[in-house]
ROKE-975041 format. One line per field, with one value per atom (N, C-alpha, C): x, y, z; atom name; residue number from 0. Coordinates in Angstrom, 1 decimal. Layout:
BEGIN
xx: (X, ...)
yy: (Y, ...)
zz: (Z, ...)
atom: (CA, ...)
seq: (NUM, ...)
This chain:
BEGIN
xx: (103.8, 103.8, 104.4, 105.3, 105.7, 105.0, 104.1, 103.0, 102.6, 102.1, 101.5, 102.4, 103.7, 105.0, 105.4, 105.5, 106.0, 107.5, 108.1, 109.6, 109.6, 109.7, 110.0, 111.3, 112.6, 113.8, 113.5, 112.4, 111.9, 111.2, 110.5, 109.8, 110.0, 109.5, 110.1, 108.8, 108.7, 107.6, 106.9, 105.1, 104.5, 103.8, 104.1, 103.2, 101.3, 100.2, 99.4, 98.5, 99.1, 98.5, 99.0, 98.5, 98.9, 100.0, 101.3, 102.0, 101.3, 102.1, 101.5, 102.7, 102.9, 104.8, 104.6, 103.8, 103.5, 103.9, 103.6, 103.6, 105.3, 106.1, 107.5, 107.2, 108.2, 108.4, 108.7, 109.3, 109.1, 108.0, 107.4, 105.5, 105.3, 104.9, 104.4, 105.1, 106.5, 107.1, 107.3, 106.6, 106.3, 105.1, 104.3, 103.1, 102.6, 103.4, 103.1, 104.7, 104.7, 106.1, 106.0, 107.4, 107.5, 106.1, 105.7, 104.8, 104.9, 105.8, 105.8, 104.5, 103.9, 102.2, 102.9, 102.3, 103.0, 101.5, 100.0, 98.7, 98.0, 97.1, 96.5, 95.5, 94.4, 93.6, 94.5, 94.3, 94.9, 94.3, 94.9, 95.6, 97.1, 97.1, 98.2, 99.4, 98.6, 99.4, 99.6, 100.2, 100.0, 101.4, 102.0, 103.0, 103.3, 101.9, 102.5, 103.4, 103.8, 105.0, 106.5, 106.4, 107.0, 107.1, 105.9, 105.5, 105.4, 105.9, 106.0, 104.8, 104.0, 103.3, 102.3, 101.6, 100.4, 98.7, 97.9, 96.8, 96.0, 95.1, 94.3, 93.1, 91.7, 90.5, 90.6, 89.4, 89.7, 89.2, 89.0, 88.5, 89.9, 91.4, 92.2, 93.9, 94.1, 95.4, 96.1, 97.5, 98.3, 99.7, 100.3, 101.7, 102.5, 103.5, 104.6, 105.2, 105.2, 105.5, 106.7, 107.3, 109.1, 108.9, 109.1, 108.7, 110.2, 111.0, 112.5, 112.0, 113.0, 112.4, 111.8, 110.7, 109.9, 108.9, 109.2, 107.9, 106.4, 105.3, 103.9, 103.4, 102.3, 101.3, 100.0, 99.7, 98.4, 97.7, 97.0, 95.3, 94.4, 93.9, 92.7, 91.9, 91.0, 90.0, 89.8, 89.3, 88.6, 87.3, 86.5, 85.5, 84.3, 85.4, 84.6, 85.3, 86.5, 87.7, 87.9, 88.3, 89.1, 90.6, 91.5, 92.9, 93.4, 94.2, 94.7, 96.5, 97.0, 98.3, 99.3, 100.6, 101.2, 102.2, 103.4, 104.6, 105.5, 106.2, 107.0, 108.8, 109.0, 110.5, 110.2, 110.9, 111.1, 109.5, 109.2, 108.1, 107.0, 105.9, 104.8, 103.7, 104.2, 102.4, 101.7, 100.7, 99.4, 98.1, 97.5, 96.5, 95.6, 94.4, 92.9, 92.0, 91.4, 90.4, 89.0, 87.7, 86.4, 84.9, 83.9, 83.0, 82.8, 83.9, 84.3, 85.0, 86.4, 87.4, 88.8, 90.0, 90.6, 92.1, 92.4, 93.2, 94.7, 95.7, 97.0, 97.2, 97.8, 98.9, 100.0, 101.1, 102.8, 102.8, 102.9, 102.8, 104.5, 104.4, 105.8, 106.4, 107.3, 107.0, 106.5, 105.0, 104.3, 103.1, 102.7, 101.8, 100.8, 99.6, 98.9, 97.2, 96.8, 95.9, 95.1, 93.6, 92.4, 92.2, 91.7, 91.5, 89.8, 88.8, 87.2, 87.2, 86.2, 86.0, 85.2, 85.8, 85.2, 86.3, 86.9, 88.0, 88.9, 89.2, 90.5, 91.9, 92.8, 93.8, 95.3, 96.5, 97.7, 98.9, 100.1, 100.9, 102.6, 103.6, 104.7, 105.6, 106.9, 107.7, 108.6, 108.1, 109.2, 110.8, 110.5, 112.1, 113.2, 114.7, 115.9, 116.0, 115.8, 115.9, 114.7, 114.8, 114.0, 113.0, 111.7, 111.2, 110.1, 109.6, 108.7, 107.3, 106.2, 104.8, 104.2, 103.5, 102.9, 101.1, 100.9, 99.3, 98.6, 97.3, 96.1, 95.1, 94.3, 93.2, 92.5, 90.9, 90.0, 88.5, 88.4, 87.3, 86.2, 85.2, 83.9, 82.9, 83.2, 82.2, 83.6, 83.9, 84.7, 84.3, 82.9, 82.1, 82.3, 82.5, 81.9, 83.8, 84.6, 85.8, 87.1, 86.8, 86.8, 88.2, 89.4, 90.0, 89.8, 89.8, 89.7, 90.8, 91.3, 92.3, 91.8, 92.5, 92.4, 91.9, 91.2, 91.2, 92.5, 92.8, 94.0, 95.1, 95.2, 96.4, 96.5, 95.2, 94.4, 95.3, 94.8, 95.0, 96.3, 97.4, 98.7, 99.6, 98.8, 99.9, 99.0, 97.8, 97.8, 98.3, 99.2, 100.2, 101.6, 101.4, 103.0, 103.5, 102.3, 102.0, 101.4, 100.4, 99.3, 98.6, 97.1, 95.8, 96.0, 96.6, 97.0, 97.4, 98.3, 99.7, 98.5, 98.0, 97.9, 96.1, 95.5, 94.4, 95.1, 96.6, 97.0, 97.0, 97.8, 98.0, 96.8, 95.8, 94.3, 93.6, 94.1, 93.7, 94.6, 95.9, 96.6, 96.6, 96.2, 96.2, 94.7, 93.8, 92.7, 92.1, 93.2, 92.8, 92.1, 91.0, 90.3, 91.0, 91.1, 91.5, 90.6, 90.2, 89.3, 89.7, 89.2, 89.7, 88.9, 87.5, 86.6, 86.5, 86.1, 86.0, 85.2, 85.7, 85.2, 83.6, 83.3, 81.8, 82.3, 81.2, 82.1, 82.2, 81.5, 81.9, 81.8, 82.9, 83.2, 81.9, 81.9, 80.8, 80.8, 79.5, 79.1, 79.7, 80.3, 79.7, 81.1, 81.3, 82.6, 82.9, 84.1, 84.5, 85.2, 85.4, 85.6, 86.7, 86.8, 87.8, 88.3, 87.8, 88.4, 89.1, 90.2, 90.5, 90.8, 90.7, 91.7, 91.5, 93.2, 93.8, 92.9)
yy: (222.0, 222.5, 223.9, 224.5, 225.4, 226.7, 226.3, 228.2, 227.8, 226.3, 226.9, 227.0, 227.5, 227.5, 229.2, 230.2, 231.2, 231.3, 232.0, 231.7, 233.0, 233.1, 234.4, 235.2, 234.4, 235.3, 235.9, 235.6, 235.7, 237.4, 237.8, 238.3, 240.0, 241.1, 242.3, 243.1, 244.1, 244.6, 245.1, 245.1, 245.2, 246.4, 247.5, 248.2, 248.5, 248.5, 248.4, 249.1, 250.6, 252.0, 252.3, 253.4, 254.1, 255.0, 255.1, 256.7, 257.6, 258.3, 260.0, 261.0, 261.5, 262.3, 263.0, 263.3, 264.7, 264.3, 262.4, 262.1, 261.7, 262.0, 261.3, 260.0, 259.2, 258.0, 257.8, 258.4, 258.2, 258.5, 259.1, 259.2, 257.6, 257.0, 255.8, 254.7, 254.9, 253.9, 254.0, 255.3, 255.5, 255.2, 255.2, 254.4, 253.3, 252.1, 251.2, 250.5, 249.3, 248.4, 247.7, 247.7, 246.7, 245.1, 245.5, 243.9, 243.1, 241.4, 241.2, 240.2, 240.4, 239.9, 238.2, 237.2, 235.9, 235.3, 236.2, 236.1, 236.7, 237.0, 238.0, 238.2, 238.8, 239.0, 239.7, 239.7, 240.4, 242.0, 242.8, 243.2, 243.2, 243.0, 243.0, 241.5, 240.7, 239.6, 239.1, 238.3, 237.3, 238.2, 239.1, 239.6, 240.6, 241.3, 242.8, 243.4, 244.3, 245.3, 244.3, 242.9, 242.0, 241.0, 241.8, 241.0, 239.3, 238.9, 236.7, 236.7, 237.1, 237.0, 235.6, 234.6, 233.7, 234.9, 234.7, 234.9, 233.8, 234.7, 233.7, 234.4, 233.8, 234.5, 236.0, 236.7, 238.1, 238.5, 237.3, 237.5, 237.6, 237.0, 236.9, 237.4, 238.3, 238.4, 237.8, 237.4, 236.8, 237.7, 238.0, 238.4, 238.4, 238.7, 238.7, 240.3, 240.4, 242.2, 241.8, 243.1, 243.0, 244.6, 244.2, 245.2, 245.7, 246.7, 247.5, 247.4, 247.1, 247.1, 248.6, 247.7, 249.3, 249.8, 248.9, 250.1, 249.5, 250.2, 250.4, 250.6, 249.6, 250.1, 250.9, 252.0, 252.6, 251.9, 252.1, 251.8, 251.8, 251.3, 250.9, 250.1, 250.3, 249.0, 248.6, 247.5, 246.9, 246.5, 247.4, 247.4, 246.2, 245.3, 244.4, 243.4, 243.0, 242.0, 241.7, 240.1, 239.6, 239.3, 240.0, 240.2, 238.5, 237.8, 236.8, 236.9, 236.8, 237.7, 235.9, 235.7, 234.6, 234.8, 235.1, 235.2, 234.8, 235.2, 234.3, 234.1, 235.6, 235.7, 236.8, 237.1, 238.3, 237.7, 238.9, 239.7, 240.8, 240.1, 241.7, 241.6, 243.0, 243.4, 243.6, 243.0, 243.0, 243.6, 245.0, 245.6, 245.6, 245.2, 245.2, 246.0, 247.1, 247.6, 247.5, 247.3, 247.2, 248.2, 247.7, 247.7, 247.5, 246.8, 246.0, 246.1, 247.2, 247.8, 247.1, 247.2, 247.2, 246.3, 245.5, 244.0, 243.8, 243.2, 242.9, 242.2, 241.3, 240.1, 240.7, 239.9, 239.6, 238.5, 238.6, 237.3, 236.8, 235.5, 235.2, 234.4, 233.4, 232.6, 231.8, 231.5, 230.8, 230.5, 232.1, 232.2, 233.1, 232.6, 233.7, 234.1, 235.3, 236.2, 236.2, 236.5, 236.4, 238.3, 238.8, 239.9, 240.5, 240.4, 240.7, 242.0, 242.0, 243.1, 244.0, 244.9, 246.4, 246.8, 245.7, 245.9, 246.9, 247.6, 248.4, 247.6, 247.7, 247.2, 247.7, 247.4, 247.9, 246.3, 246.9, 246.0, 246.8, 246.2, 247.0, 245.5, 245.8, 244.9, 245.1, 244.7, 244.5, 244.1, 243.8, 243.6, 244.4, 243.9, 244.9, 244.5, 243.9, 243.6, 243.6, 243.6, 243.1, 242.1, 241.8, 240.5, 240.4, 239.5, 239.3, 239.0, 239.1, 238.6, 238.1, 237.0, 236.8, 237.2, 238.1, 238.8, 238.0, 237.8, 237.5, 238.1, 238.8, 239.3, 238.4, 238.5, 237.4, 238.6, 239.0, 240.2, 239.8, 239.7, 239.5, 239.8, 241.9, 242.5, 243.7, 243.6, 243.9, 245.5, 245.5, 247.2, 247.8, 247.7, 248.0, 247.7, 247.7, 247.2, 248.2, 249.4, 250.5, 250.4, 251.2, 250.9, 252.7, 252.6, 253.8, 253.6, 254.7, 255.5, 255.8, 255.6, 255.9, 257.1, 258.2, 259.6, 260.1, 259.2, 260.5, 259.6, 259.4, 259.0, 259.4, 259.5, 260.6, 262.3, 262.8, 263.8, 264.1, 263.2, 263.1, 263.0, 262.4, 262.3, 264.0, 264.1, 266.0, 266.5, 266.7, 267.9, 267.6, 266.3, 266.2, 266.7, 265.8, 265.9, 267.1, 268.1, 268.8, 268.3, 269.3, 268.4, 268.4, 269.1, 268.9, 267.2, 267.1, 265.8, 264.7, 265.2, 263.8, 263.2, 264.7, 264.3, 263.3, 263.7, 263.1, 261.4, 261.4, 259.8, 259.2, 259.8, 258.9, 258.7, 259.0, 259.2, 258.2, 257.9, 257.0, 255.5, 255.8, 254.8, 253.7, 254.6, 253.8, 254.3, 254.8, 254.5, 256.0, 255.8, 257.0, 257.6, 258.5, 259.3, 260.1, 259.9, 260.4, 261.5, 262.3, 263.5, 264.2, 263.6, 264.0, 262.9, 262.9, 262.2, 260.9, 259.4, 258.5, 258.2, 257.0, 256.9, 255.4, 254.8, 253.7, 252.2, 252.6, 251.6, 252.2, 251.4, 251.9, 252.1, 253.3, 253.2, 252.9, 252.5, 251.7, 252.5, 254.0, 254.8, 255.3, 256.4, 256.7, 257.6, 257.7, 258.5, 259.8, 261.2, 262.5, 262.4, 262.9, 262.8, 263.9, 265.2, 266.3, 266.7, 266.5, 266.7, 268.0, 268.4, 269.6, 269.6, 269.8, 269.8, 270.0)
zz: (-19.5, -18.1, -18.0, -18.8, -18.6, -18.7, -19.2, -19.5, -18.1, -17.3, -15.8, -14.9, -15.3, -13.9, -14.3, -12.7, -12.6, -11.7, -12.7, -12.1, -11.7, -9.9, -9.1, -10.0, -9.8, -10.6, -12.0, -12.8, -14.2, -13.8, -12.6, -12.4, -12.3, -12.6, -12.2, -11.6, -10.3, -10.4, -11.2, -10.4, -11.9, -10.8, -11.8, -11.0, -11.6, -10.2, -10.2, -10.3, -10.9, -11.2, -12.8, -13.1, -14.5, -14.1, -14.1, -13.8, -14.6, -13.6, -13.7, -14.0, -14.9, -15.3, -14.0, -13.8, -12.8, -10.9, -11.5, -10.0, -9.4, -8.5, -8.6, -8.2, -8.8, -8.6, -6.7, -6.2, -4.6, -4.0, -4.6, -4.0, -3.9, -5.3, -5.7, -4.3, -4.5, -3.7, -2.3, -1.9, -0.1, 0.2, -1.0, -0.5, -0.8, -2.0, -2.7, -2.1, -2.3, -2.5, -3.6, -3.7, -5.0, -5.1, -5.8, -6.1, -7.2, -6.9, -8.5, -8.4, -9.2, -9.7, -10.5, -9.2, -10.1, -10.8, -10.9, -11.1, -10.9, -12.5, -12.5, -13.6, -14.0, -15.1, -16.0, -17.3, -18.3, -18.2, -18.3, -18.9, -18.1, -16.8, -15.5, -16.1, -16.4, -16.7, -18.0, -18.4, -20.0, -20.8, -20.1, -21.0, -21.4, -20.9, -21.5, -20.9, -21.1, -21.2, -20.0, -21.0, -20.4, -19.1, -18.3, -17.3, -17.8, -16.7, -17.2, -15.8, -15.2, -14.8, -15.4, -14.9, -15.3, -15.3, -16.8, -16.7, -15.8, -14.9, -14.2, -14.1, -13.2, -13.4, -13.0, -13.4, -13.2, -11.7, -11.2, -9.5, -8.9, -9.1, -8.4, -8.8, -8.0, -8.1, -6.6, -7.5, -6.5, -6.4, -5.6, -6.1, -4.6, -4.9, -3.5, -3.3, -2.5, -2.3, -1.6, -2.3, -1.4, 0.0, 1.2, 2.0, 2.3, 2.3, 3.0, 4.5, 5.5, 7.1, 7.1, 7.9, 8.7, 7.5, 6.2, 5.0, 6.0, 5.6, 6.0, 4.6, 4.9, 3.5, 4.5, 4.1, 4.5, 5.1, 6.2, 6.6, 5.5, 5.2, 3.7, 3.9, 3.4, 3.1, 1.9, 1.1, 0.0, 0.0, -0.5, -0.2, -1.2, -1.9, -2.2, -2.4, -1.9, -1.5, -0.7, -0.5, 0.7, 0.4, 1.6, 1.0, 2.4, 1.4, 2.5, 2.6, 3.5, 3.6, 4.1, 3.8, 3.9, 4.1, 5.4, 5.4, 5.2, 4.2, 3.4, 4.6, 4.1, 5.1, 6.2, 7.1, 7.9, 9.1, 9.5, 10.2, 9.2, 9.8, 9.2, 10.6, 10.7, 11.4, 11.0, 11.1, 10.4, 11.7, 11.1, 12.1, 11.2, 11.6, 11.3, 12.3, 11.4, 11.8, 11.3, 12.3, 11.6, 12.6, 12.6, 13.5, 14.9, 15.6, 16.4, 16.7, 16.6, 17.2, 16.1, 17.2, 16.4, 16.7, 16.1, 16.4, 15.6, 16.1, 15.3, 15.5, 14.9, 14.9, 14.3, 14.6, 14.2, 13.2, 12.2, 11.2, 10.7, 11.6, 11.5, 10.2, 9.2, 8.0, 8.3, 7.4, 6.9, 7.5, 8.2, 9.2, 7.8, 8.5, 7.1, 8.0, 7.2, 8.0, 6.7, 7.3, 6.1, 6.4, 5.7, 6.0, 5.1, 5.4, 4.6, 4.2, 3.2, 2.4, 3.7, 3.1, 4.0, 5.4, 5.5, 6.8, 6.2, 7.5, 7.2, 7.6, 7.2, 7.1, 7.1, 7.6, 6.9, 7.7, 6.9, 7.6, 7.3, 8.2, 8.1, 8.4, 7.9, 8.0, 9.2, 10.3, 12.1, 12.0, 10.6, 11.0, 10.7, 10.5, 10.3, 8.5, 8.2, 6.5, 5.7, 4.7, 3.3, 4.0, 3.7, 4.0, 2.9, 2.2, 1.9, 2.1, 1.6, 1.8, 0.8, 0.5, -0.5, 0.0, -1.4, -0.9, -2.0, -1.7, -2.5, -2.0, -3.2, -3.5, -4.2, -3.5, -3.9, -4.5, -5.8, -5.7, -5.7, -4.9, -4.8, -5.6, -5.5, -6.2, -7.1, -8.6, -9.1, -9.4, -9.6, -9.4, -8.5, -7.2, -6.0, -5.0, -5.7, -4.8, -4.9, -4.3, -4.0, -3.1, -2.9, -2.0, -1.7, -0.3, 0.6, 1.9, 1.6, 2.3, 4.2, 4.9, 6.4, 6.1, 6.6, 7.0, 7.8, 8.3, 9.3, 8.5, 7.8, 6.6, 5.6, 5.2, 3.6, 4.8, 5.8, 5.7, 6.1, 6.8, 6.9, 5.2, 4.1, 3.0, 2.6, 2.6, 2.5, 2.4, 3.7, 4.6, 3.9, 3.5, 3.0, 1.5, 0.5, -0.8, -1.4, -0.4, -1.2, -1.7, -1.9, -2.2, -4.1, -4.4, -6.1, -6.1, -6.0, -5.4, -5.2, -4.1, -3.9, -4.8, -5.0, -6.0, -7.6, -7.7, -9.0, -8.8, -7.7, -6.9, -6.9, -6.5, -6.4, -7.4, -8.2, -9.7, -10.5, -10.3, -11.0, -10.0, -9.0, -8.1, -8.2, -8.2, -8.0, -6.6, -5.8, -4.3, -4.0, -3.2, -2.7, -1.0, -1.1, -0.1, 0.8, 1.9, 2.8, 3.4, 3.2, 4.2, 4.9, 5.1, 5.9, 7.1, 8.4, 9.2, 8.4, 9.1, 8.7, 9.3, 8.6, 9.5, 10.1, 10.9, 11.3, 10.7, 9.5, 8.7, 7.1, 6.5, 5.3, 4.6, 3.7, 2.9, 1.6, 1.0, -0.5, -1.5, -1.4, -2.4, -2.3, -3.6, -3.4, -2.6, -2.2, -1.3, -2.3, -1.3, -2.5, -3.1, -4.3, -5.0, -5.2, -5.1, -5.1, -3.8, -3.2, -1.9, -1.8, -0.9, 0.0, 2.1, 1.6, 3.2, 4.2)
atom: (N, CA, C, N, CA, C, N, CA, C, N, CA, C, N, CA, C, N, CA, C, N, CA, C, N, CA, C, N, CA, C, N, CA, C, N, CA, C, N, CA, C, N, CA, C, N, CA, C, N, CA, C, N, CA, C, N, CA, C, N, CA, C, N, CA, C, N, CA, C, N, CA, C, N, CA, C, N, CA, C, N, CA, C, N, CA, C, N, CA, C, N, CA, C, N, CA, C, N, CA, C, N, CA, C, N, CA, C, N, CA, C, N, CA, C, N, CA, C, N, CA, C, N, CA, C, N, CA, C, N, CA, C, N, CA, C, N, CA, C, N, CA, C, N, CA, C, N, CA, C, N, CA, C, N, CA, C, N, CA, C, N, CA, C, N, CA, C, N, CA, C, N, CA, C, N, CA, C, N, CA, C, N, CA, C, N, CA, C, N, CA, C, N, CA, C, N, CA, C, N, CA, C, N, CA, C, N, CA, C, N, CA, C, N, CA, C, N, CA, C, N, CA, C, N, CA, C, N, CA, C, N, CA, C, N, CA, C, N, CA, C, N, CA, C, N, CA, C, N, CA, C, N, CA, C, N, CA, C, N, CA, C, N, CA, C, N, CA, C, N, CA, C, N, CA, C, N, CA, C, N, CA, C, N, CA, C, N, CA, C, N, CA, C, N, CA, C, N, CA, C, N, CA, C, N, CA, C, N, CA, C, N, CA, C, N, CA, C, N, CA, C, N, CA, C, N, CA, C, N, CA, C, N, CA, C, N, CA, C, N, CA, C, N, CA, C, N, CA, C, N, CA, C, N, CA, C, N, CA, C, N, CA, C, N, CA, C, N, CA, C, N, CA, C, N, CA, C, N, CA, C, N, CA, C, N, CA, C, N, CA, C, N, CA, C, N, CA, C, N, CA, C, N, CA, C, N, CA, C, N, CA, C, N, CA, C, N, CA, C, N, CA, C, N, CA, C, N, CA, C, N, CA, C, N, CA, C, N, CA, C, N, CA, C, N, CA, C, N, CA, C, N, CA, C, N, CA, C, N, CA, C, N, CA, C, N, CA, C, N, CA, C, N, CA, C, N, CA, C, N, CA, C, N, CA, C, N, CA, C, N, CA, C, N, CA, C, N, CA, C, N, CA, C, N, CA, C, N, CA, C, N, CA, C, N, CA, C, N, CA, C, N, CA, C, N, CA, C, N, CA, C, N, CA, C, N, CA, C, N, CA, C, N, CA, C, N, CA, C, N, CA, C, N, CA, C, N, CA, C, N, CA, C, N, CA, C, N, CA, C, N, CA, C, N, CA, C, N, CA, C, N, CA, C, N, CA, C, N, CA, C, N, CA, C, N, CA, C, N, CA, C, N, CA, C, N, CA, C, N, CA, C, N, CA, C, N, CA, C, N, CA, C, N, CA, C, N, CA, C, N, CA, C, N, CA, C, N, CA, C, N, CA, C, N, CA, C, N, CA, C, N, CA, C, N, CA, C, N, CA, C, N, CA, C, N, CA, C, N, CA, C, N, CA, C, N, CA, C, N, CA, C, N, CA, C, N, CA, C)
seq: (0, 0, 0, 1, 1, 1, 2, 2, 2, 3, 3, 3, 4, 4, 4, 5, 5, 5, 6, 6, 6, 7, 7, 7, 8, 8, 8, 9, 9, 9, 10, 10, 10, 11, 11, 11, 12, 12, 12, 13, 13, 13, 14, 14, 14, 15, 15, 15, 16, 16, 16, 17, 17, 17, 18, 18, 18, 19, 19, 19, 20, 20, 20, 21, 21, 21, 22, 22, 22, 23, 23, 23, 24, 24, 24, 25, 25, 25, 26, 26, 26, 27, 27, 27, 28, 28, 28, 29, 29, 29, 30, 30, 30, 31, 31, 31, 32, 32, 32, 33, 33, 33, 34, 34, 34, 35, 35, 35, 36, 36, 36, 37, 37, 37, 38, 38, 38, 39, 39, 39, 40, 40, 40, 41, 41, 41, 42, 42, 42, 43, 43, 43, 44, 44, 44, 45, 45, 45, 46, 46, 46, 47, 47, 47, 48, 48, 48, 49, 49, 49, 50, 50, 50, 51, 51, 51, 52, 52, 52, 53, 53, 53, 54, 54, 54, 55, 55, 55, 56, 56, 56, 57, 57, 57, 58, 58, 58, 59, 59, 59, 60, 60, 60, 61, 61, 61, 62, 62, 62, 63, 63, 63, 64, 64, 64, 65, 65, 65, 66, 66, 66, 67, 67, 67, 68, 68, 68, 69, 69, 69, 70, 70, 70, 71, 71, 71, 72, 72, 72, 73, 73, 73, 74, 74, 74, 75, 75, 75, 76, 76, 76, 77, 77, 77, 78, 78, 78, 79, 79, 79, 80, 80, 80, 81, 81, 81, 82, 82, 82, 83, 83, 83, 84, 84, 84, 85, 85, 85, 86, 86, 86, 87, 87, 87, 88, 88, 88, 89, 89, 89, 90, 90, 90, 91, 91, 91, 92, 92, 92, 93, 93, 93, 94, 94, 94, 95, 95, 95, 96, 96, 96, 97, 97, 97, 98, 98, 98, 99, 99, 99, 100, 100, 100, 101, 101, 101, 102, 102, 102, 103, 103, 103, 104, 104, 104, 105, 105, 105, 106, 106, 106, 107, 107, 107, 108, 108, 108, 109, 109, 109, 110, 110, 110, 111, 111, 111, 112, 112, 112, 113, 113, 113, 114, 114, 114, 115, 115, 115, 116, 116, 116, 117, 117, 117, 118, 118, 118, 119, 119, 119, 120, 120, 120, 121, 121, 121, 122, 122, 122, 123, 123, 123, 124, 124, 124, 125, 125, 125, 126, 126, 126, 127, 127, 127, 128, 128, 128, 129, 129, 129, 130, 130, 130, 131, 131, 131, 132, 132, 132, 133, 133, 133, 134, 134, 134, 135, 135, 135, 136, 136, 136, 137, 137, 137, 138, 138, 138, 139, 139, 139, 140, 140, 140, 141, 141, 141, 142, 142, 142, 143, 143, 143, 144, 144, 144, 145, 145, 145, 146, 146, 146, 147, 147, 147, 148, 148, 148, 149, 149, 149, 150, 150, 150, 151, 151, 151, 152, 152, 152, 153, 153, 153, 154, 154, 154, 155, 155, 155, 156, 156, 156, 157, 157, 157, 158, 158, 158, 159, 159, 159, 160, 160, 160, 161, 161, 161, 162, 162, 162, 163, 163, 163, 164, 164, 164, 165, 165, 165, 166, 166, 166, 167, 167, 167, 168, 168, 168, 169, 169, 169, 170, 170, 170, 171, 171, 171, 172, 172, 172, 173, 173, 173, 174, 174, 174, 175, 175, 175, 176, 176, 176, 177, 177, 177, 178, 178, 178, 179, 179, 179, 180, 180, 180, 181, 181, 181, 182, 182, 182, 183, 183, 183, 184, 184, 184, 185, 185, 185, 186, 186, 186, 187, 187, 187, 188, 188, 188, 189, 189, 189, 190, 190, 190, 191, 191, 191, 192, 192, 192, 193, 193, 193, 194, 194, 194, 195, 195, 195, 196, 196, 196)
């Protein structure tokens, strides 16, 4: 029984990008939180670089994110996932944006939110402490599951980072950054990767 049991205290973040020497570690962690991955496809899980993480299908990662009061994860979408969100301790707001305007809940413990591929998304922790969330990712289309950046968030970390900076982050990240006006629904295709302010 013990290869299928993950011990949270056993756990350390796993982070979900490649670093970048170039990139500071406070970049990563003002726009990422800690995530310890309790499931996941290999190469993320089974042990490497000591992650105790569980290997599971390569459709699904599971992990618990530790949020500091007040962190925000970006406006984003997954453009070929459904992210389902579970509150573990604290408060999270959880805002969804789509076709159809745009919606929030307060997700209090053990309140949980579905969130579909192509939605834009973010969430911040309401409260005065540490809280957790346990997130799952379900990938539909593993080709095609693109994560894209808000435009007025792509062009807000711009002004902060530089279009050097933050072209390095989207590049170790995975995550595409829009810096052209959006259209009003995410699109199929990639979004630019060469930015400037």
């Amino acid at each position: 029984m013990s290869a299928q049991v993950v011990r949270f205290r056993e756990l350390t973040p796993t982070p979900l990008y490649t670093p970048d020497p170039e990139v500071p570690d406070e970049v990563y962690r003002s726009i990422l939180p800690p995530i310890y991955l309790m499931m996941g496809p290999e190469p993320f899980a089974g042990g490497a670089g000591g992650n105790k993480a569980m290997i599971g299908p390569k459709e699904l990662f599971i992990g618990i994110i530790a949020a500091a009061p007040g962190f925000k994860i970006p406006l984003h979408a997954h453009l070929g996932s459904t992210e389902i969100f579970l509150c573990l301790t604290g408060r999270f707001r959880l805002r969804s944006r789509d076709a159809r305007g745009e919606s929030e809940a307060v997700l209090e413990p053990l309140d949980m939110a579905a969130v579909p591929a192509g939605t834009y998304r973010d969430f911040v922790n309401v409260t005065g402490e540490p809280a957790l969330i346990l997130a799952m990712s379900l990938i539909h289309d593993a080709a095609a599951d693109d994560v894209l950046i808000d435009a007025e968030e792509s062009r807000a970390l711009c002004e902060r980072l530089g279009p050097e900076l933050l072209k390095r982050v989207g590049i170790s990240t995975g995550n595409q950054f829009q810096l052209e006006p959006e259209p009003e629904e995410p699109p199929v295709t990639s979004a630019r990767t060469d930015p400037s302010c």
